[in-house]
C-alpha positions, -999 to +999 in steps of 0.1 A: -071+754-334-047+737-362-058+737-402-042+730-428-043+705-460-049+672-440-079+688-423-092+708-454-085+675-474-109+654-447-137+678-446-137+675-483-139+642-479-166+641-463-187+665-485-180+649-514-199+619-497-234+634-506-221+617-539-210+584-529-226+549-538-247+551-504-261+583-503-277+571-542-289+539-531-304+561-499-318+586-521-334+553-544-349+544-515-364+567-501-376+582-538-361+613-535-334+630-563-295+633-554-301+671-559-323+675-533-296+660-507-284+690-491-254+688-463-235+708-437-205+697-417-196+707-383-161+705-373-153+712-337-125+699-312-121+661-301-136+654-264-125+627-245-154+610-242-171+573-221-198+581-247-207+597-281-241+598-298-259+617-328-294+628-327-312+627-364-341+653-358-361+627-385-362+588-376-354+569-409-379+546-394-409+568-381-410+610-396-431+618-356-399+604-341-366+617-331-339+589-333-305+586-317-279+567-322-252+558-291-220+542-289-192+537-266-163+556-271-155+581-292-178+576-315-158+566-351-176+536-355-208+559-354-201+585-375-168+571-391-192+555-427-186+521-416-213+496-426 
């Protein structure tokens, strides 16, 4: 339900981060290019949640792993770019 600017605005917003500052120094890292970044964004309906969590399907850490990440609450501070 809703749309409008504010929410077409915000998912721009968050596109356009395959460009910032972090995703280069992440791409440095990990020796890959900025083009080969590639990105989706799901957008789907708050849940009042105890718990929220994101599942990477590649650990950063180990490629045979799967790593999640959990936090309490609704889950800003997770996914919300804060360092």
């Amino acid at each position: 339900a809703g749309g409008g600017a504010g929410q077409f605005a915000a998912l721009r917003a968050v596109w356009a981060s395959r460009w910032n500052e972090r995703a280069w120094l992440a791409c440095r890292r990990a020796g890959l290019p900025l083009a080969a970044v590639r990105m989706a964004v799901l957008v789907q309906g708050l849940v009042e949640a105890d718990y929220a969590f994101v599942a990477h399907s590649r650990s950063p850490h180990d490629a045979e792993e799967i790593y999640v990440e959990l936090v309490v609450g609704q889950g800003e501070t997770l996914v919300g770019n804060h360092p």
